[in-house]
N, C-alpha and C positions, 0 to 999 in steps of 0.2 A: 504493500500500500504506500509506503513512503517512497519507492520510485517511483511509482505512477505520481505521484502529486509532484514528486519533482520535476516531470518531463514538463507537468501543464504549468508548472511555473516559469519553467525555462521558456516554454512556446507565447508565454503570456509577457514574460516579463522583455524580449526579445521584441515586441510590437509590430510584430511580422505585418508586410503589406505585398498585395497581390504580385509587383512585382518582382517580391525576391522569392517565388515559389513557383513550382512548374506548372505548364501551362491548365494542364489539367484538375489542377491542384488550387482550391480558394484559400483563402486567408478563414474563412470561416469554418470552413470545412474540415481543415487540419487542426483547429483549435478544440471546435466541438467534439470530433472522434477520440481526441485524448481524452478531454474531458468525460466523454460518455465512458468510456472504457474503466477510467478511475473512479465516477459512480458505480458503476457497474459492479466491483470491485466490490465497493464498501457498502453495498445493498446485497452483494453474498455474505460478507461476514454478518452480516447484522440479521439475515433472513437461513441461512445456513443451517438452524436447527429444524428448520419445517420443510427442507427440501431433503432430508435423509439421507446426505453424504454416507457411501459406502468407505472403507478404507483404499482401496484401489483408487480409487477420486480424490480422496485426501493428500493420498500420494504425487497424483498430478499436477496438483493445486499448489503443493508446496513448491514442485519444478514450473510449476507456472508463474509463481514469483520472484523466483530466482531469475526465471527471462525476462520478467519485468523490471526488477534493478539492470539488467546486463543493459534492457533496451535506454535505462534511462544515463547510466553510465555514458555507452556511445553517445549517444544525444550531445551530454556535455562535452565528449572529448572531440564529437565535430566541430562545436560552437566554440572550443578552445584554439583548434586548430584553424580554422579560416574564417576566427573574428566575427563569428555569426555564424550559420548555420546557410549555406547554399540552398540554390533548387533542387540540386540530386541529392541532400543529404535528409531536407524535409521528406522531398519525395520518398527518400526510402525507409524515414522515420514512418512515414503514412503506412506504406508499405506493411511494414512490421507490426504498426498497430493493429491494423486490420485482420492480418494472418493472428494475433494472437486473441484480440476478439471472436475470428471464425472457430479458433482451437477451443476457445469457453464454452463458446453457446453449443456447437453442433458435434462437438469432438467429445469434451470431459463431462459437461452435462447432459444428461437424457432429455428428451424433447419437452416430457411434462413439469424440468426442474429448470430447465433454461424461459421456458412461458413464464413459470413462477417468476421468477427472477428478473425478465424484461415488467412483470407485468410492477413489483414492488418499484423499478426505477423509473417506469413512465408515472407510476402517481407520484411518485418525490418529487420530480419534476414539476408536475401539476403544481402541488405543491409547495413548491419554493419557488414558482413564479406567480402566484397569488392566482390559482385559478386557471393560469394560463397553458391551454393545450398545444398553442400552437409551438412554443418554445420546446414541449416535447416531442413532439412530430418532426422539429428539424433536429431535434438529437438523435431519433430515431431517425434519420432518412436512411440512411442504408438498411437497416431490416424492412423499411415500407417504400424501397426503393424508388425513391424521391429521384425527378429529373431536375435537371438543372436550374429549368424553367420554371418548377414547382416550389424549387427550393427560393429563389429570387422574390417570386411572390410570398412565398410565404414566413421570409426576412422582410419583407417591408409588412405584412402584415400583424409579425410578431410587433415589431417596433410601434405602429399605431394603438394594438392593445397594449402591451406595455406601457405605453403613454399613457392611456388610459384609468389604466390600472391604477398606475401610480396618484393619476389627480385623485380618481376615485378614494384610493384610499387615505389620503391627505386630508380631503373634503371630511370622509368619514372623522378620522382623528380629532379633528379641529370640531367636529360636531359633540364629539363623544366628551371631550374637555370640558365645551362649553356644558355641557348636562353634569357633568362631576364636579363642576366648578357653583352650579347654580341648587345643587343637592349637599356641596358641603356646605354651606352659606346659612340654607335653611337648617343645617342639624348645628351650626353654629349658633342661630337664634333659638333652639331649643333648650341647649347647655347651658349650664353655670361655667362660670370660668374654669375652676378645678376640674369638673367634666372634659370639660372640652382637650384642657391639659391630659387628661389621663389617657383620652382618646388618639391627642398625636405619637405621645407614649407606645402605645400600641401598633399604631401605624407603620411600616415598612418606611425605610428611609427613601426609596424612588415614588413611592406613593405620595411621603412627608412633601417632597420636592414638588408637587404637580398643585399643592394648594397655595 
């Protein structure tokens, strides 16, 4: 786990732009597949008891991480060695991701433990983008074989919900204050002073902070 988060850091912290990646190859595309791959990852461990890993899997699993530090390893000694990371070196980063994603889902896993396990990472996704599916649909493009075309739109369409989203929930927030603000107020004109004291008393200090 802690290679895979290092590759997406490297890939992120790098601020790759379409230019410096092969032709076939987007800036998006390369970032997300790490990414999905390293959820991927930490939605096995954490769902791992209800998918009934055999010992023989166990054993895969462990050589499956060990190629995951080696892949993150090169990563860094490309980007050492030519001051960044070239077209043919993401290229073949992409490359490797994918072969060891193909090796998880349809190699080590059985078909009803890899569904399992897509199905726990598309709702993470859900939600941890507040709702939003379409952000998991373009993590998923390669298992729902997303075209190019589809994928384009449905980057400019994540980014409109996402916008969305985000006033939505701002709006919410600032509504939700206003009501916590105008309910403390009133249990403030109930109180005696000492009440009132004993009351913040009690109160969590991120709470304390919102009156």
């Amino acid at each position: 786990m802690y290679g895979l988060l290092r590759i997406f850091a490297l890939i992120a912290f790098l601020g790759l732009s379409p230019v410096a990646i092969a032709q076939e190859t987007s800036e998006s595309e390369l970032i997300n597949e790490f990414n999905h791959l390293s959820q991927t990852m930490a939605y096995l461990d954490a769902v791992k008891s209800k998918i009934d890993l055999v010992e023989s899997q166990k054993t895969q699993l462990e050589k499956f991480r060990a190629d995951m530090r080696e892949m993150a390893d090169l990563s860094g000694s490309l980007a050492g060695e030519e001051g960044g990371l070239s077209a043919e070196s993401l290229s073949l980063l992409l490359e490797k991701n994918r072969s060891l994603y193909g090796r998880l889902t349809d190699e080590i896993l059985l078909p009803h433990q890899a569904d399992l396990l897509k199905k726990e990472v598309f709702k993470g996704y859900v939600r941890f983008s507040g709702g939003n599916a379409v952000m998991a649909c373009l993590q998923f493009s390669r298992d729902f074989s997303i075209t190019k075309e589809q994928r384009d739109k449905l980057t400019a369409l994540n980014e409109s919900v996402s916008k969305e989203i985000k006033e939505a929930r701002e709006e919410f927030e600032k509504k939700t204050a206003q009501i916590r603000n105008k309910a403390q107020k009133e249990i403030d004109s109930l109180l005696s002073d000492e009440q009132k004291s004993k009351l913040r008393a009690l109160m969590p200090d991120d709470e304390k902070s919102k009156q």
